[in-house]
N, C-alpha and C positions, 0 to 999 in steps of 0.2 A: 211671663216668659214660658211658660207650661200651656199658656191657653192652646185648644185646637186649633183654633182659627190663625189661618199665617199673618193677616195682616196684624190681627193682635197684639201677635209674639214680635212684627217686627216696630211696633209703636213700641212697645216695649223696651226691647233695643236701644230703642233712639231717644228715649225716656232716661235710660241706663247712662249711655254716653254724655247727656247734659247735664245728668250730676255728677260726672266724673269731670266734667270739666270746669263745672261750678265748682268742683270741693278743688281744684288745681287753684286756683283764685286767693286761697285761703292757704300761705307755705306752710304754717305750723298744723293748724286744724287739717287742711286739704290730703294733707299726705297719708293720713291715719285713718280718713273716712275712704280712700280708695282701698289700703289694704283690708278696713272692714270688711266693702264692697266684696273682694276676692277673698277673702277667706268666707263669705257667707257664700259664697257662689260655689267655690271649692267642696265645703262643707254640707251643704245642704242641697244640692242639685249635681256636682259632679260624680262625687261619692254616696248616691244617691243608688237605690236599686231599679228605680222607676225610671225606662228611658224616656218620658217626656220629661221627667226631672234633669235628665243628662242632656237630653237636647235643648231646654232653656237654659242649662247653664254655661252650653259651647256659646251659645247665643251672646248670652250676656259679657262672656270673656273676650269674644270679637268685638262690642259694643264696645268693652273698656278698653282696647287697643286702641281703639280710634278714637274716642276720648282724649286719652294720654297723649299720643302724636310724640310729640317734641321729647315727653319723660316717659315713655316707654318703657327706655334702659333700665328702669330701677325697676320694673316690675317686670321684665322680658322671661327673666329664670321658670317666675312662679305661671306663669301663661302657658308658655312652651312646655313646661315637663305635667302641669295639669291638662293640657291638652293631648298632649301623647301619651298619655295615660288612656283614653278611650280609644286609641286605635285599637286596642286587641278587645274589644268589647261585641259583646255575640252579636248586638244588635246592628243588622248593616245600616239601616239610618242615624242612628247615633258614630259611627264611621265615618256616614257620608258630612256626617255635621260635623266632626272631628277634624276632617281633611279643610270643609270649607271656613272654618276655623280659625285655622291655623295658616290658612294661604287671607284671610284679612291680617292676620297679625304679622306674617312675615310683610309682605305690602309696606303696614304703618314702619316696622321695625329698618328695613332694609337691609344697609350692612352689618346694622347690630344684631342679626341673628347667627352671624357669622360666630360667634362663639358657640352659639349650642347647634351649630350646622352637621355634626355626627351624630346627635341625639335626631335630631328633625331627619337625616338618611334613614338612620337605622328603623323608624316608624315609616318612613316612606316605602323602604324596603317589605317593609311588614304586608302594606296595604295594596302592591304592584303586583299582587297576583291573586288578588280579594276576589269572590265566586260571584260579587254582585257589580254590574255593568256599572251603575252607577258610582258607588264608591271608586270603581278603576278610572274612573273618567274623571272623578274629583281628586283622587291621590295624581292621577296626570296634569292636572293644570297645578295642582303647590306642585311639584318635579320640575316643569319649566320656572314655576315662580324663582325657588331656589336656586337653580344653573345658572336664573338673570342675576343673581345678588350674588353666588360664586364666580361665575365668568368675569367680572371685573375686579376682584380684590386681588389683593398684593399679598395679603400675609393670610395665609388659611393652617389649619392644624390640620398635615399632612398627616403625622405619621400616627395619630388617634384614626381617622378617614382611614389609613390602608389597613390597619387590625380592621376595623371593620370591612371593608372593601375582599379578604381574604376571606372572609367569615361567609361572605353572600355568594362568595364565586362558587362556591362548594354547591349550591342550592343546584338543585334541576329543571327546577321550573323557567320555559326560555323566557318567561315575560321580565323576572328577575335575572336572569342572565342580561337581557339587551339593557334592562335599566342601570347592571352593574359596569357595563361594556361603553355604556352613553357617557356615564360620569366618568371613565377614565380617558375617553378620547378628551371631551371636555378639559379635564386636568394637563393634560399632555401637551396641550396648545399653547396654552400659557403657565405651567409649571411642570413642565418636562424633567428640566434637572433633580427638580425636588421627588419627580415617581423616578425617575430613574436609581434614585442614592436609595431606595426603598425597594429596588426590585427583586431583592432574593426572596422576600418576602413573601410577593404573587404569581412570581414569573410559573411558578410552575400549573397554578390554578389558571392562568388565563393562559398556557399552551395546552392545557388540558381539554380548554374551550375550543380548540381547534379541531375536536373529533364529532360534538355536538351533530345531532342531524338537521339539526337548520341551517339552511344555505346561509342567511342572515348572519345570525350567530358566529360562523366560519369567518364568514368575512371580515365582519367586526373587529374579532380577537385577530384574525391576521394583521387587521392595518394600526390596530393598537400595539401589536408588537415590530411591525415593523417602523413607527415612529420610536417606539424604547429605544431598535437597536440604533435607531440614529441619535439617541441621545447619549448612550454609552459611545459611539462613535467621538462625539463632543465633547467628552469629560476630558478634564485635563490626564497626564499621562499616569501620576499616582494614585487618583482616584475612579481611572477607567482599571487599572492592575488588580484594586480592592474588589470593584464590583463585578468583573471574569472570575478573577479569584471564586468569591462567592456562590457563583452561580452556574460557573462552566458542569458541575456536579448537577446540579439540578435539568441542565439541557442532557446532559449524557444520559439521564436515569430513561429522558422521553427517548431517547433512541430504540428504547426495548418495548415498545408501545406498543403492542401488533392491535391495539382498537381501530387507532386510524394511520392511515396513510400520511396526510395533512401535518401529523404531530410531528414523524417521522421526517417527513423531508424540513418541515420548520426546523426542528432542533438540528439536523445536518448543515445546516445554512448558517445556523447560529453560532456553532462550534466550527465551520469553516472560518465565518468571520472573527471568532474569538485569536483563531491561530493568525491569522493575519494579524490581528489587533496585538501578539505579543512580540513586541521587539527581540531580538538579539539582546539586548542589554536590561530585559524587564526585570524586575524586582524579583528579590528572589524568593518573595513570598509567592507570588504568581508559579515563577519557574517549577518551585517544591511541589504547587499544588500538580502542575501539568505533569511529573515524576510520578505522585501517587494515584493520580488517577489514570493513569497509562495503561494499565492490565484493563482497567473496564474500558477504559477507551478505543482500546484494541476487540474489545468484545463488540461494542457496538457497532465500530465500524466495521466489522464483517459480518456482525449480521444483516447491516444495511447493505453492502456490500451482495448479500445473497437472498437479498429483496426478491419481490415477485415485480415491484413497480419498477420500472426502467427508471423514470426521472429521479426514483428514491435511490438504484444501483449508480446512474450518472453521478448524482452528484457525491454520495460514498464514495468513491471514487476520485475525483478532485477533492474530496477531503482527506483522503485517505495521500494524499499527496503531499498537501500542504504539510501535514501533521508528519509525513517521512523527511520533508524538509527541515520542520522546526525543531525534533527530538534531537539531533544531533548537536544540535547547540545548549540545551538547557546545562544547568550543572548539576552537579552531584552523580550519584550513583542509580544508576535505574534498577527498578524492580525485576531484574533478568527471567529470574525463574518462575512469577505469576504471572508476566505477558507472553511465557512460553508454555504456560498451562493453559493459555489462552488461543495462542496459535495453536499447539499442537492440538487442540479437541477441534478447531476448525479446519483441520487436515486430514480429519478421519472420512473416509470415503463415504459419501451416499449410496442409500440402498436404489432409490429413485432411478428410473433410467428413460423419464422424460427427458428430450430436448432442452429444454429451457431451464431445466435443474442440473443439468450435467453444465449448459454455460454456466448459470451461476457457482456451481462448485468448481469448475476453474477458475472463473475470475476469484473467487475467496481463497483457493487453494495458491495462484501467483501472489495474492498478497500477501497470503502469510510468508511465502516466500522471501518476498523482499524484504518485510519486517525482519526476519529470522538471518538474511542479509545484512539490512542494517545493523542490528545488535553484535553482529559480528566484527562491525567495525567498529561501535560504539562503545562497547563492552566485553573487549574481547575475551582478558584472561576470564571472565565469568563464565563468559561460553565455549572455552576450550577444555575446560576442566571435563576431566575423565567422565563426571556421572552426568553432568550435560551434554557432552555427546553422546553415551550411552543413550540418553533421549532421544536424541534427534536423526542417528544413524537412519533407523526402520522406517519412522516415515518417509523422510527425505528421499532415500533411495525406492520405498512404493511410490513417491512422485513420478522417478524415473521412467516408470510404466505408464505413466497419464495419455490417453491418446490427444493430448494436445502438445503442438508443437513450443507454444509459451509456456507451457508451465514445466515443460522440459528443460527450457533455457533456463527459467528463473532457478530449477534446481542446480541445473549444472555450475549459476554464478554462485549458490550456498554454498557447492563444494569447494569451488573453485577457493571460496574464502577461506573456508577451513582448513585448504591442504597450503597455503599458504601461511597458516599459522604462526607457530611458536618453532621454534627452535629445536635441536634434536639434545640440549643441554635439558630441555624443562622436562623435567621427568616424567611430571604429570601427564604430559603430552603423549607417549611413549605407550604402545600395545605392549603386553607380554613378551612380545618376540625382540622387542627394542627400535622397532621400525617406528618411524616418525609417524605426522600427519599425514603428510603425504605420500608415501609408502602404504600405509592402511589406508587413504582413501581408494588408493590407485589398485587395489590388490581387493577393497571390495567392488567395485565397480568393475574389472577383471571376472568376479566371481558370480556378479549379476550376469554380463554377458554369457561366462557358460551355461550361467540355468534358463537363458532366457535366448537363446541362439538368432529367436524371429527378429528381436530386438537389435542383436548386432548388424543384422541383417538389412532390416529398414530405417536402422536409427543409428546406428554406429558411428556413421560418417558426421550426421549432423552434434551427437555428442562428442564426440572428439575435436572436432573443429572449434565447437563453441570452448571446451577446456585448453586447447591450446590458444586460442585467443585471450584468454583471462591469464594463463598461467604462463610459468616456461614453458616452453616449446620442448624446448632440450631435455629440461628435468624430466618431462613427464613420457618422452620418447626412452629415454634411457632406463625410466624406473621400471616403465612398458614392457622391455627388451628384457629386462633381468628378469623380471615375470614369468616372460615366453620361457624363457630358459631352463624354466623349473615344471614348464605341461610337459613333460615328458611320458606321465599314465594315462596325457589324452591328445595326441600327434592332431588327430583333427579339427578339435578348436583351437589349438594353438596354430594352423594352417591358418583358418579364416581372421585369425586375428590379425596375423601378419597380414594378409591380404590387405585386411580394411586398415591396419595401422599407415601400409606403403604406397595405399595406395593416393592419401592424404597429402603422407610426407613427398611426393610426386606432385600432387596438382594445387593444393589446399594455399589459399592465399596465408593463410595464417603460419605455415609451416615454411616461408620462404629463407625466415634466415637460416632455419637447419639445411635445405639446399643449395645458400650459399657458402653452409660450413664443409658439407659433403661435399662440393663438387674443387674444394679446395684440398680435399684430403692428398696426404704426402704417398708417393709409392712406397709398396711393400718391402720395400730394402734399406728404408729409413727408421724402419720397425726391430732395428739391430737387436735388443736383448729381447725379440720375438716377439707374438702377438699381443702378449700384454703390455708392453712398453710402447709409451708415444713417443712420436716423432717433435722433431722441436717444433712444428708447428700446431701442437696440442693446445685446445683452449687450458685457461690455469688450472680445470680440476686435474690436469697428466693424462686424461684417455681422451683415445680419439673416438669422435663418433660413428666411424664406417665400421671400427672392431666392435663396439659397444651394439651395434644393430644388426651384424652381420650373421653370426652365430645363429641368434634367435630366428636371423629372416632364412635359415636352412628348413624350418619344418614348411617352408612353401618355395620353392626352388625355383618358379618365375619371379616373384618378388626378392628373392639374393637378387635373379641378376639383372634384371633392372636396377635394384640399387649398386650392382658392379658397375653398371654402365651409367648409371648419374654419377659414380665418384671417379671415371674415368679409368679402371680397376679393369683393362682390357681381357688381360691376358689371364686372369681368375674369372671373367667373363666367359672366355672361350672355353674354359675348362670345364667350365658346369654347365655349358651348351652343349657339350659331350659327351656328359653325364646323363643327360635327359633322354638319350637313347636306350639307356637301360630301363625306363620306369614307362608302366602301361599307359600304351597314350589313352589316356581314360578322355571322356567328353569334358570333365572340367578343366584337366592339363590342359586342351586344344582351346578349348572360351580364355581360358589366360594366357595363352601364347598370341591369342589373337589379340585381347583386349590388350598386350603389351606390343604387339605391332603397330595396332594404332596409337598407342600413346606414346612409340616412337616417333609419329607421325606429328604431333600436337606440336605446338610451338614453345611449351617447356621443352623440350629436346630437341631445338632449332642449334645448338651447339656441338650436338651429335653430328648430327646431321653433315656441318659441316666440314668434320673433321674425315668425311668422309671422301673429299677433295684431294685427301694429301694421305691415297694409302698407302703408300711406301714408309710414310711414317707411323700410319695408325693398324698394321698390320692384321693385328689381333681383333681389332674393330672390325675389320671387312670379311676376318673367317669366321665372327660372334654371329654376326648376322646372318653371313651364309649358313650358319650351321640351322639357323631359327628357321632360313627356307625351306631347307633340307626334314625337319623335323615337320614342319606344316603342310597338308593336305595340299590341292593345289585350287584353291577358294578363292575367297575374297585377300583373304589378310596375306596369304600368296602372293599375288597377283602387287598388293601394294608395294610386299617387299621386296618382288622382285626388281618392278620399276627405280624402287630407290636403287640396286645395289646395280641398275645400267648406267647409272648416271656415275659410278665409280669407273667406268672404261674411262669416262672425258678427262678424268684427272689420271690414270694410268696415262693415257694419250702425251698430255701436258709436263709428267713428270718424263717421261720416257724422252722427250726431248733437250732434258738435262745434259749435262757432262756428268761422267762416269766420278768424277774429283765431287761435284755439286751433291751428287746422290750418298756418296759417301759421308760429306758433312750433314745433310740433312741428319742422315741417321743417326751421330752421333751427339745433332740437338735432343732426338727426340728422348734419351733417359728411358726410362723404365718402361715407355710407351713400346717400345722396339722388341719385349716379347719375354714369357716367365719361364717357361719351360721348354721349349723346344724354337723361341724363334729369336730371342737375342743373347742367349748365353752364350750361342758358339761365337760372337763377334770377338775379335782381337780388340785388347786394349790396355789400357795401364794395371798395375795386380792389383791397386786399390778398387778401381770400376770393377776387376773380374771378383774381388773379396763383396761388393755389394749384390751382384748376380746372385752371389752361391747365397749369399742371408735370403735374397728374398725368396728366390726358390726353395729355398727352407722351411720359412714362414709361408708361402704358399700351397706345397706339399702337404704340412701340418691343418691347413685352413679344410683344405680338398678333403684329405682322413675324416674330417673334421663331418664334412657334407654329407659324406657317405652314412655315415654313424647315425645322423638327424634322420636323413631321408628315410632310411632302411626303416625307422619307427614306424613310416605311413604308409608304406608299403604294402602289400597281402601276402 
């Protein structure tokens, strides 16, 4: 067996094998002369220091495999673990003899090697990335030998294979990577469910494999994890809950991955699919886990979210969806205040003022948004408590400055949630001053516009619009109004405010029912215990809202009176068109005498318009206008209004044709319309109708006082 010569060593061999099958012959004696055999083999040439002594004894130990044949089994232990014993041996030929070895003895063996098939990896493993050609080329043919005697069994020892399997993924070297990446496709084909109930185990070593720089290598571990997740797919419903459970942690951690890209968008896909994969009624072990893992979950997805990779920010994105879908439903209590240490650190402005970091810090900036949204509705009393808003004020409101139009919105829907809150009983809710949510939203946001004037300017309309779509209309007009009422140490932004509040409340789809509440308002002689008492047609809070806006709209005296004239309010109309003679026709008075000519013009004011047919009844209407010509230059906005106020001859003409009895009745339909101060008090009538005269002129006198007082503020 030692001789040099090969043919020697292999008569030798074959010398060995036919006394191994001669002593089989013999059941009592035969059995005891072959373990001689291998323990003198073991003994004296295995454990031997001299490698031709190591290589006649691999010799001899392949000899007696094939020998035995049939009774292998009984001596398979002492062959297999004395043969992998020399793979780690210095010498590469005694390796190479080790491998070729061991591939006759699996051969004789077959499936009965399937028991020591972890030991026989784990030396395979050893030898798949051996420095000698030859050895690699002989540990490669036992590597198929084995997969042929693995690929077909039924029952193999998984979960010894995946400790080991986890052991080898770690290694660096790709030759042992692809060798570990072959045997799990292999396994996956025909024992899928069994790596799958085993994947918390590797999952994170073979996405790890996904940053590798061999194109190979990539591939590999992609389409081995993409066959896993079709086997988690598979699992029945209680044991696909245990293995997300398990593992949803371990995809989240790869989301922080900044090595590769690959890892990143794999684990986004995974943890997209996981949310999908959890029902509305999943277990509530599941549900708890997706609760405590919510703050990191939140961190990953907006960091991926503010990816540099586009396909990695897309699909963040749709997950980032899914996962706003499923939270609402889980149970229990959410982690309120570590996914808002979480949001709020991804709100903090970048220094960066590249292009493509300013989009991504919007897009992560709207979602924190919308997260900080949802938790509002999810968890409310959490998030209304005093020291949680104290958080969230300062950002939220530096959102308001964002030069993007979306993440405008998404702030304004955060307030919008907020000022809808809690109750003005819950104390907590409640600033120093006693003012609710929404009174302190509305009053800081108020506060923002004056420090930030450009903002009301080019943003005003679209924030206000958006908050009355979300909100009352009404409340937030009203809470507005009491605001205005209180700029009195600064007449000029309370000016523009008006401006941009009225000129909303005028065109703004969102503000329609307030000008269907206004243009219902009762005349001023329905206003019996004075301007502060409603009339019975008051909505249930008792105030009307033409008194409620009226006052406030005095610090910009185009906006009173247009809104005199959408509440039908003629004859307080004409009064402060009379007014406006006294104040410097400055260039900005004339741009909103104009800009209110034409938006007499516009087809919201197609009601006006018409009333302008019957002015024997609308008296006050026809001198309102004429007095706007009168005060306007003779321009464009002229020129409009003059055309409308000819088209009032055809209805002179029409009425004039009346009976003298006809014109009399008309008048005394028309009510309040017929004039406040000097054009229907003097009419005869019953003392009750002349007792309503003298109230409204009362309350109209008082309003006018009233004008003067405001205006004189803006005055020079």
């Amino acid at each position: 067996l030692i001789h040099k010569d090969v043919q020697t060593r292999k008569e030798a061999g074959r010398e060995l094998e036919q006394r191994v099958r001669k002593a089989l012959l013999e059941p009592v004696r035969g059995s005891t002369e072959v373990q001689e055999i291998l323990d003198t083999l073991k003994k004296d040439y295995i454990e031997s220091t001299s490698g031709h002594y190591k290589k006649g004894g691999l010799i001899g130990f392949a000899a007696v495999a094939i020998g035995l044949e049939g009774e292998i089994h009984k001596y398979l232990g002492q062959l297999i673990i004395s043969v992998t014993y020399l793979f780690k041996d210095e010498d590469p030929r005694v390796r190479y003899y080790a491998c070729e070895s061991l591939y006759n003895i699996c051969k004789v063996a077959g499936k009965g090697v399937l028991e020591h098939w972890c030991l026989i990896f784990d030396g395979v493993c050893h030898l798949y990335a051996d420095v000698d050609n030859e050895v690699k080329n002989a540990v490669q043919h036992l590597d198929r030998e084995l997969k042929d005697i693995v690929s077909g069994a039924e029952s193999l020892r998984i979960q010894e294979f995946v400790r080991l399997l986890v052991g080898r993924m770690q290694a660096k070297n790709p030759c042992i990577r692809q060798l570990v990446l072959a045997w799990n496709t292999l396994l996956l084909k025909d024992h899928v469910m069994y790596m799958v109930q085993y994947l918390p185990q590797y999952l994170e070593s073979l996405l790890s494999m996904l940053g590798d720089q061999s194109r190979d290598i990539k591939h590999n571990a992609d389409a081995c994890l993409n066959e896993l997740l079709k086997g988690v797919k598979a699992k029945p419903h209680a044991e696909r809950s245990k293995i997300i459970s398990e593992t949803a942690g371990i995809v989240v951690e790869r989301c922080f991955c900044m090595d590769s890209a690959c890892i990143r968008l794999t684990a986004l896909c995974w943890l997209d699919e996981f949310i999908h994969l959890t029902p509305h009624e999943g277990s509530s072990e599941l549900q708890q886990k997706w609760v405590e893992m919510l703050p990191k979950l939140l961190g990953a997805t907006l960091r991926c979210i503010g990816d540099q990779e586009e396909e990695i920010r897309r699909m963040a994105v749709e997950m980032n969806n899914s996962l706003l879908d499923m939270v609402p439903t889980l149970e229990g209590d959410l982690p309120v205040d570590q996914a808002l240490d979480q949001l709020l650190e991804s709100l903090q402005p970048l220094q960066q003022k590249e292009f493509l970091q300013q989009r991504q810090s919007m897009d992560v900036r709207t979602v924190c948004l919308q997260w900080i949204c949802m938790l509002l509705k999810r968890s409310r009393e959490k998030m209304l408590t005093r020291a949680t808003l104290d958080r969230l004020f300062d950002p939220i409101f530096k959102s308001l400055e964002h030069e993007n139009d979306e993440v405008v919105a998404a702030t304004l829907c955060v307030l919008a949630q907020i000022m809808e809150g809690r109750n003005r009983e819950e104390e907590d809710a409640l600033d120093p001053e006693g003012r609710d949510l929404f009174a302190v939203v509305t009053h800081k946001l108020l506060k923002l516009f004056k420090t930030r004037r450009a903002m009301l300017e080019t943003r005003g309309r679209l924030m206000i619009r958006h908050l009355c779509g979300h909100l009352n209309a009404r409340r937030l007009y009203v809470t507005v109004a009491r605001a205005i009422a209180q700029e009195s140490d600064d007449a000029e932004f309370a000016k523009q405010l008006v401006q941009t509040f009225n000129w909303i409340l005028l065109t703004a789809a969102e503000t329609k029912s307030l000008r269907e509440e206004l243009i219902e308002t009762a005349p001023l002689a329905e206003f019996g215990g004075g301007a502060q008492n409603a009339p019975q047609s008051a909505p249930p809070d008792g105030k009307s809202l033409f008194l409620e806006l009226l006052e406030p709209w005095f610090f910009n005296p185009v906006s009173a009176l247009s809104l005199c004239l959408w509440s039908q309010q003629y004859e307080l109309a004409t009064e402060l068109t009379a007014r406006f003679a006294a104040f410097e026709p400055t260039l900005d008075l004339l741009k909103q005498l104009d800009q209110l000519v034409h938006l007499l013009e516009s087809p919201v004011f197609s009601r006006l318009r018409l009333r302008l047919l019957e002015p024997q009844r609308h008296p006050a209407l026809l001198k309102c206008l004429l007095g706007l010509a009168m005060l306007l230059p003779q321009a464009g906005a002229f020129n409009i209004l003059r055309e409308r106020i000819h088209v009032v001859q055809s209805g002179l003409l029409l009425e004039s044709q009346q009976v003298k009895m006809e014109q009399m009745n008309h008048e005394s339909k028309s009510g309040h319309h017929d004039g406040v101060l000097s054009w229907g008090w003097k009419t005869s009538g019953t003392s009750s109708g002349a007792g309503a005269k003298s109230v409204e002129a009362d309350i109209a006198s008082r309003l006018l006082d009233r004008f003067d007082a405001v205006t004189a503020l803006s005055q020079p």
